[in-house]
C-alpha positions as CSV (number, residue, x, y, z in Angstrom):
1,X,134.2,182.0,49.9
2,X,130.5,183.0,49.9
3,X,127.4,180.8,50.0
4,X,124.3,181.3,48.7
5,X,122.9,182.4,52.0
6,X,125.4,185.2,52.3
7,X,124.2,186.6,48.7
8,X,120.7,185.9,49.2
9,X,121.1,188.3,52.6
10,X,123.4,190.9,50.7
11,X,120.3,191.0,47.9
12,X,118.1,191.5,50.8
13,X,120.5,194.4,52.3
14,X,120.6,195.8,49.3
15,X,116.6,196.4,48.9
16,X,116.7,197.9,52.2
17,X,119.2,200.5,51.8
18,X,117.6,201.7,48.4
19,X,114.3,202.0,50.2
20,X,115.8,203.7,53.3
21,X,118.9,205.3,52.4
22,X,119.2,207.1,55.5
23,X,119.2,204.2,57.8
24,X,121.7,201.7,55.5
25,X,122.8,198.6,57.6
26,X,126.5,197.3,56.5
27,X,127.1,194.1,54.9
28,X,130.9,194.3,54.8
29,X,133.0,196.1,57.4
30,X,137.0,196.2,57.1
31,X,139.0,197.7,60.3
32,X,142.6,198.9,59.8
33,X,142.9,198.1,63.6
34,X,146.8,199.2,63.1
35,X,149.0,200.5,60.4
36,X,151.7,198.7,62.4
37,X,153.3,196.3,59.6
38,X,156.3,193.9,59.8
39,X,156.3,193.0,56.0
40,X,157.6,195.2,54.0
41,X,155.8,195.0,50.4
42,X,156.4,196.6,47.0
43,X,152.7,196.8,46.0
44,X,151.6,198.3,49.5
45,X,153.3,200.9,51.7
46,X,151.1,200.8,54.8
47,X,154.4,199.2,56.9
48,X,156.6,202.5,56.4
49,X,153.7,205.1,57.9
50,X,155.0,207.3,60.3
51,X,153.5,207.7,62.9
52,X,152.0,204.4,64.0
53,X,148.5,204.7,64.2
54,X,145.7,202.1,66.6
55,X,141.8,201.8,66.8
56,X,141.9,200.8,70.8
57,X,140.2,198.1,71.9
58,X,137.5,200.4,73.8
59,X,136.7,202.3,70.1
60,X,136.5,199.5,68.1
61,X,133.9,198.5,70.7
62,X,131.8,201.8,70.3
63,X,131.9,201.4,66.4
64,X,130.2,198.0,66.8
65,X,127.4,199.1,68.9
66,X,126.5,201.2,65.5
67,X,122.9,201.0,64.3
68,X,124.4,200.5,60.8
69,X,126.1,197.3,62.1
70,X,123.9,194.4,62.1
71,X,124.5,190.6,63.7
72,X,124.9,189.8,60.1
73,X,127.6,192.4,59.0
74,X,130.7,190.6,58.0
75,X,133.7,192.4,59.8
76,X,137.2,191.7,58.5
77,X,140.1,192.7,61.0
78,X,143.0,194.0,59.2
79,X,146.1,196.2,59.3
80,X,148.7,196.6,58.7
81,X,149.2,193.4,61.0
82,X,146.3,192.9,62.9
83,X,148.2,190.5,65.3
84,X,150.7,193.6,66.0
85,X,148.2,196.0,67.6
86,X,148.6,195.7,71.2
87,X,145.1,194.9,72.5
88,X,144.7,191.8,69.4
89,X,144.0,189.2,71.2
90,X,141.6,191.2,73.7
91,X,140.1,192.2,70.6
92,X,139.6,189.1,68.7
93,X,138.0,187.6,72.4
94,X,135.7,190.4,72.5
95,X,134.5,189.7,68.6
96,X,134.2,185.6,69.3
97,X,132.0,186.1,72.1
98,X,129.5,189.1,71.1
99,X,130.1,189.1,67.2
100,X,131.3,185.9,65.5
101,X,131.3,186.7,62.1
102,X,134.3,188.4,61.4
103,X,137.5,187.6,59.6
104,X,141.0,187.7,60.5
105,X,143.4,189.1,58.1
106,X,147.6,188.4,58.7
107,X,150.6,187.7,56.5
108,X,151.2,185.0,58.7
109,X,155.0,186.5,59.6
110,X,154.3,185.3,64.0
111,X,152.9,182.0,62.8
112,X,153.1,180.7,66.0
113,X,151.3,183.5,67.6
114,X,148.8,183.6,65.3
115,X,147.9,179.7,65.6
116,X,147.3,180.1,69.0
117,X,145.1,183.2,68.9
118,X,143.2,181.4,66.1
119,X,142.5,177.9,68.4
120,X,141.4,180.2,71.0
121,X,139.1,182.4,69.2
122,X,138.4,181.4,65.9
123,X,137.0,183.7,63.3
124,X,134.3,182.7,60.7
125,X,137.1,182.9,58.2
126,X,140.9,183.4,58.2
127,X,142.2,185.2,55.3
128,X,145.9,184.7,54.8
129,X,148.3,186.6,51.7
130,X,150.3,184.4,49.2
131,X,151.9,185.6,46.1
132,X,153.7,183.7,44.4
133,X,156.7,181.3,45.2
134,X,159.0,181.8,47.9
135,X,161.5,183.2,45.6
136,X,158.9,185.8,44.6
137,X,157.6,186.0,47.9
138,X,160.6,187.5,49.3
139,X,161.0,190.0,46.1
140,X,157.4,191.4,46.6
141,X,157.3,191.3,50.2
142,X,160.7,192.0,51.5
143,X,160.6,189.3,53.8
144,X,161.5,185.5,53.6
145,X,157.5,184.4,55.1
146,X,157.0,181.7,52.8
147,X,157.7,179.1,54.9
148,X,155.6,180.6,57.7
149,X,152.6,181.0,55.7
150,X,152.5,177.2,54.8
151,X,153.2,176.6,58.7
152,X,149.9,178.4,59.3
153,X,148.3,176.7,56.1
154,X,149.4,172.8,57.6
155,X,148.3,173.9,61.0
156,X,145.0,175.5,60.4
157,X,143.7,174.0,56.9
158,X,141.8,171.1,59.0
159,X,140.7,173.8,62.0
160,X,139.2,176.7,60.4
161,X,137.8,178.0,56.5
162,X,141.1,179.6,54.9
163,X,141.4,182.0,52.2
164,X,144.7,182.2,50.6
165,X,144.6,186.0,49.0
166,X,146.7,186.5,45.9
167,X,147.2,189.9,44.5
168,X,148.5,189.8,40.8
169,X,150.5,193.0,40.3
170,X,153.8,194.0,38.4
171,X,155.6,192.3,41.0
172,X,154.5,188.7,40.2
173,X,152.9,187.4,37.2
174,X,150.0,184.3,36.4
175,X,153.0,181.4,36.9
176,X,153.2,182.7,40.8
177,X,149.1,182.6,40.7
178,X,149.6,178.8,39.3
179,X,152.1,178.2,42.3
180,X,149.5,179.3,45.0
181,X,146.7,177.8,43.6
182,X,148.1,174.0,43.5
183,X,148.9,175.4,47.5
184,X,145.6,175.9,47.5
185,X,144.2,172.9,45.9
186,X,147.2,170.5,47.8
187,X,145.2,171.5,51.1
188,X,141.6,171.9,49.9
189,X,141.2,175.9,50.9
190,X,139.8,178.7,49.6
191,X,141.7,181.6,46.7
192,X,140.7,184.3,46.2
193,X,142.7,186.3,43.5
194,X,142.7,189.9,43.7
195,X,144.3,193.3,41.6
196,X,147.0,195.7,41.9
197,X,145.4,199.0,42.6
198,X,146.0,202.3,43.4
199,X,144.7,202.5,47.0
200,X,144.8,205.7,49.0
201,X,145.3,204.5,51.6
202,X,148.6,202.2,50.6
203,X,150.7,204.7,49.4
204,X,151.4,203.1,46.1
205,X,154.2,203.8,44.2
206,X,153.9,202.2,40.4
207,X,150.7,203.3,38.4
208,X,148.3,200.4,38.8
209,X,146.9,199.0,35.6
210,X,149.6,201.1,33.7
211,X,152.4,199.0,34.7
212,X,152.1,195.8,33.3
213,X,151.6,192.4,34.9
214,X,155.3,190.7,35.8
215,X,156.8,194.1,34.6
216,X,158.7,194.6,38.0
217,X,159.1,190.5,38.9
218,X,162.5,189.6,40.6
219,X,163.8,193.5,41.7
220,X,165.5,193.8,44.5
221,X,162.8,194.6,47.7
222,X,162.4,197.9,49.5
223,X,163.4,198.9,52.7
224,X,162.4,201.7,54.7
225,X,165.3,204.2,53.3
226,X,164.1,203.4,49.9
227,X,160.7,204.6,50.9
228,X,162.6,207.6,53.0
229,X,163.7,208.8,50.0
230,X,160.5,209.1,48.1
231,X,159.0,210.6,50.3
232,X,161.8,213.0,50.3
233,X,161.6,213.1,46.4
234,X,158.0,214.1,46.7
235,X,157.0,210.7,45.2
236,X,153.5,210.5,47.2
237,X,152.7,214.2,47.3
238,X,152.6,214.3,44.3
239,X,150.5,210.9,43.7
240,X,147.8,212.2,46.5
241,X,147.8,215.3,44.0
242,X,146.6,213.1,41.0
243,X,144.2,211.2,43.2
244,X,142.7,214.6,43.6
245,X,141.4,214.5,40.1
246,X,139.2,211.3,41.0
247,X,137.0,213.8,42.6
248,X,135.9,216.3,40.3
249,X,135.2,215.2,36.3
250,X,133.9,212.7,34.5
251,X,134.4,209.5,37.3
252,X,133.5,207.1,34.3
253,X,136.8,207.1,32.5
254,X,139.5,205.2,34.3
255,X,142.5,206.9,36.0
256,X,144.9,204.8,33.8
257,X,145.8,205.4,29.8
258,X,143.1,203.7,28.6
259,X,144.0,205.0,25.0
260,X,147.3,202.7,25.2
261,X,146.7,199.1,23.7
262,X,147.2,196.3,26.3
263,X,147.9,192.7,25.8
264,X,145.3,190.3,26.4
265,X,146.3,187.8,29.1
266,X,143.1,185.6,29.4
267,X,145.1,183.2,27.6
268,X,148.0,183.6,30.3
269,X,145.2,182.3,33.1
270,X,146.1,179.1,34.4
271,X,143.3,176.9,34.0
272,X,143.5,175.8,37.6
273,X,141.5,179.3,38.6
274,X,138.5,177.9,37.3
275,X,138.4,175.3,40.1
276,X,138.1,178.2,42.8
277,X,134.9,180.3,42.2
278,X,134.6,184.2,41.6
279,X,137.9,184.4,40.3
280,X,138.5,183.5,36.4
281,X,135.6,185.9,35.4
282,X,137.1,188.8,37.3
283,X,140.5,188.3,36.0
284,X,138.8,188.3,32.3
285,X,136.2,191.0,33.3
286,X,139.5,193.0,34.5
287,X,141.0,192.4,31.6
288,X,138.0,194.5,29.5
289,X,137.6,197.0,32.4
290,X,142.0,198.0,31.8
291,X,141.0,198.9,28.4
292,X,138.0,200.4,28.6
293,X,135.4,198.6,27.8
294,X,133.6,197.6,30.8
295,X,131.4,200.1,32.5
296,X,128.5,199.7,35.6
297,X,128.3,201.4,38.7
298,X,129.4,200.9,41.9
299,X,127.0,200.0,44.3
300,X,128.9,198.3,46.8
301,X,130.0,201.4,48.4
302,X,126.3,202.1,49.7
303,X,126.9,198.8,52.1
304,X,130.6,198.2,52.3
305,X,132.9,200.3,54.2
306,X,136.5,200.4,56.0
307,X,137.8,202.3,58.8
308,X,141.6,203.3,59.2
309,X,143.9,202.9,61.6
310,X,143.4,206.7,62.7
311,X,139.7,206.6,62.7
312,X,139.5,208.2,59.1
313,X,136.1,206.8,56.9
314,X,136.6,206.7,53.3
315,X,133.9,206.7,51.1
316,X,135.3,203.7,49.4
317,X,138.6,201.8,49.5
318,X,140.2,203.4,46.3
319,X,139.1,206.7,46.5
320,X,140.9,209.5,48.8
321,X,138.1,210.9,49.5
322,X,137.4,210.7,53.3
323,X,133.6,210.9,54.6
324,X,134.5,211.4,58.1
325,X,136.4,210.3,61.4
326,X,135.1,208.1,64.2
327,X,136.9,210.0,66.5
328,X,135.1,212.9,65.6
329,X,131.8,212.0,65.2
330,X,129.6,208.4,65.5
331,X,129.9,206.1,62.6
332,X,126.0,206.5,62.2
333,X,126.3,209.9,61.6
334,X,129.2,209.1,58.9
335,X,128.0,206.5,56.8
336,X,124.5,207.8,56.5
337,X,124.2,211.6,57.4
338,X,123.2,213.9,54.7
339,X,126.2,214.9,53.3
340,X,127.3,211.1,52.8
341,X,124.3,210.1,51.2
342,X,124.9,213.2,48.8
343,X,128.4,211.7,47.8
344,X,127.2,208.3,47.7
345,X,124.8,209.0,45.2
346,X,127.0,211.0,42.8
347,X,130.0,208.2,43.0
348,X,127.4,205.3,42.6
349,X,125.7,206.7,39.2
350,X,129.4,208.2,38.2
351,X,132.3,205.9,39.4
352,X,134.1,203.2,37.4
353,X,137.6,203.7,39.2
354,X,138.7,200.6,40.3
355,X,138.9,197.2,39.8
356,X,139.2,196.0,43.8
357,X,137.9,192.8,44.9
358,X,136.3,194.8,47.8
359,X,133.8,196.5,45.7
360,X,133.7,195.0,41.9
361,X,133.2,191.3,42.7
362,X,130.2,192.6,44.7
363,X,128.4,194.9,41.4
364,X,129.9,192.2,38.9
365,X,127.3,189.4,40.8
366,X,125.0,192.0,41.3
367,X,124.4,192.9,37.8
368,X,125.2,189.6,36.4
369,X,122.3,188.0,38.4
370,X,119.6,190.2,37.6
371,X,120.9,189.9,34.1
372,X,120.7,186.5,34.2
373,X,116.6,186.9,35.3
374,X,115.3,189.6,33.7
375,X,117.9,190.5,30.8
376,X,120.0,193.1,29.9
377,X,117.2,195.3,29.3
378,X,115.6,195.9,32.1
379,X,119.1,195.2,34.5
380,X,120.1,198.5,32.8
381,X,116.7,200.3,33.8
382,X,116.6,198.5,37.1
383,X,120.7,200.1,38.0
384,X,121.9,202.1,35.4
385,X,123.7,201.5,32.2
386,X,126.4,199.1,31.8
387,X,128.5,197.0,29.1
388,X,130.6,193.7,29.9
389,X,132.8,194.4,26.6
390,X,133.2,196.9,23.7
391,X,130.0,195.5,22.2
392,X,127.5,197.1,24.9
393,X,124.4,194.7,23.6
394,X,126.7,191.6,24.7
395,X,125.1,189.9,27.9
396,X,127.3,188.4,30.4
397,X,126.1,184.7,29.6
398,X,127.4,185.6,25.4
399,X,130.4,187.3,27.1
400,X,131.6,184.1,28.8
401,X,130.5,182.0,25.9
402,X,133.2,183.4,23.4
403,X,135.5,180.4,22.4
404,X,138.6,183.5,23.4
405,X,136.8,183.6,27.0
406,X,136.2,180.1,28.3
407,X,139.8,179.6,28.9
């Protein structure tokens, strides 16, 4: 999905905003444009928020004249459904003339609309969501889209880059991840395999990381009275309640039960994943961080950032802990004002929360590289200390070279 030229620049970013941490420029910028959804998924709730929320086409202009967003800054546009908010396609002409590199992010549901948005203004990338088979598909996402996402797949493969995401969760399991990837590999495009986690933002409902892999496959899917009635129960509440412990304590130890032995899948990885890059070492890597045993800091948050639907900034995608509101004051002011720069320094040093593709693939080659050039030794004087496994002298390059961890 990324080139060397995109790491070499995010290495170069990331200089800068140590040495000026008051003026950090943005590598990665996600916009919720809408939480306007027509799926209707198990491991995300953003489609049953009430009331719908937009960024208009007019703000999302403002936020891009930012100082902290650069002609390099990789912006992703997102929902919900993007292709639902209103003003899309005004939106995605404004980005292909004054900012081509962004993504487009769908679920491919109005294939038809979004093929012609694409051919008329094409993003850099389009990222597209597949989980499994269509059987599984329709369990974990409530709605039959299989077929429409291969529509978009045969239509676009030849036009545009594609990245198929796949999220393994208790919903599906690694025979699902097998199933997309020979999609994948049928049409020469791009995987990108990413966890089940407990995102503010989604409303999740089972514990991520707790609940097992597969755990939850083949039940029947939600609708919007099922979610009615959690509400009612006090279901979320009462979750946004626990998330309130992520910001006081000890942020190294993870929210889950990491005192509960869990299987070890790497043997469950279908050996296919090693012919798309960045994704068997973070499935492995994930499967040390679930139990403990993989610790480093998270340094993505001092360059990547999202915006919500109703202008809310979170410090980071998993945490609900919000930094500001671009309706209430500049993004400039948000993402590297005092106060911010306070909090980002305390979750960097102290945070090991998550294990989101958004953030951890980014402090995984980060610290991985650097080991790779000047050792474990000074990596760990260089950004703080760290461990790949339960052994903390292991390097990465000894980690991977474990007959159990080659696959």
């Amino acid at each position: 999905m990324y080139n060397l030229s995109s790491y070499i620049k995010r290495g170069h970013r990331f200089v800068h905003n140590q040495l000026f941490p008051g003026n950090k420029k943005l590598s990665t910028l996600m916009i919720y444009a809408t939480d306007l959804c027509d799926s209707a998924c198990k491991h995300c709730l953003i489609w049953a928020k009430r009331p719908v929320h937009y960024l208009s086409f007019e703000k999302i202009k403002e936020i891009m004249q930012s100082r902290c967003i650069t002609k390099d800054t990789a912006v992703g546009l997102e929902g919900g459904e993007f292709m639902l908010h209103p003003e899309a396609e005004q939106i995605l002409e404004w980005f292909h003339q004054h900012h081509p590199q962004f993504d487009l992010l769908s679920n491919c549901l109005k294939p038809e609309k979004l093929i012609q948005a694409v051919k008329k203004f094409p993003p850099k990338r389009l990222l597209i969501s597949l989980d499994g088979t269509a059987e599984t598909y329709l369990y974990m996402r409530g709605k039959a889209g299989y077929e429409s996402v291969l529509t978009v797949i045969e239509q676009l493969h030849t036009v545009l880059p594609i990245s198929v995401m796949f999220t393994l969760s208790p919903y599906n399991d690694f025979e699902d991840m097998r199933h997309v990837a020979n999609v994948c590999k049928k049409f020469g495009i791009d995987m990108r395999v990413g966890i089940y986690n407990d995102i503010a933002f989604f409303d999740t409902v089972d514990k991520a990381h707790d609940t097992e892999i597969g755990s939850h496959k083949g039940e029947d899917q939600l609708q919007f009275a099922d979610v009615k009635d959690l509400k009612a129960a006090g279901v979320f509440e009462k979750t946004k309640a626990q998330k309130q412990l992520e910001l006081t304590g000890d942020l190294s130890v993870p929210k889950h039960d990491f005192m509960r032995l869990r299987e070890n899948f790497t043997e469950k990885i279908p050996a296919i994943i090693k012919e798309f890059s960045e994704n068997y070492d973070f499935l492995v890597l994930y499967n040390e961080w679930r139990q403990n045993n993989l610790k480093m800091r998270c340094y993505s948050i001092l360059d990547s950032l999202v915006i919500l639907p109703d202008g809310a900034v979170p410090i980071c995608q998993n945490l609900d802990l919000k930094i500001g509101n671009v309706f209430e004051k500049s993004l400039d002011e948000i993402f590297n004002g005092k106060p911010t720069r306070q909090l980002q320094k305390h979750y960097v040093q102290n945070c090991n929360q998550c294990w989101l593709n958004f953030h951890r693939k980014y402090d995984v080659i980060l610290y991985r590289t650097f080991e790779k050039y000047f050792g474990k030794f000074l990596t760990s004087k260089l950004f703080g200390y760290y461990q790949w496994e339960a052994d903390r002298h292991v390097t990465y390059k000894e980690y991977f070279n474990k007959p159990e961890n080659k696959g």
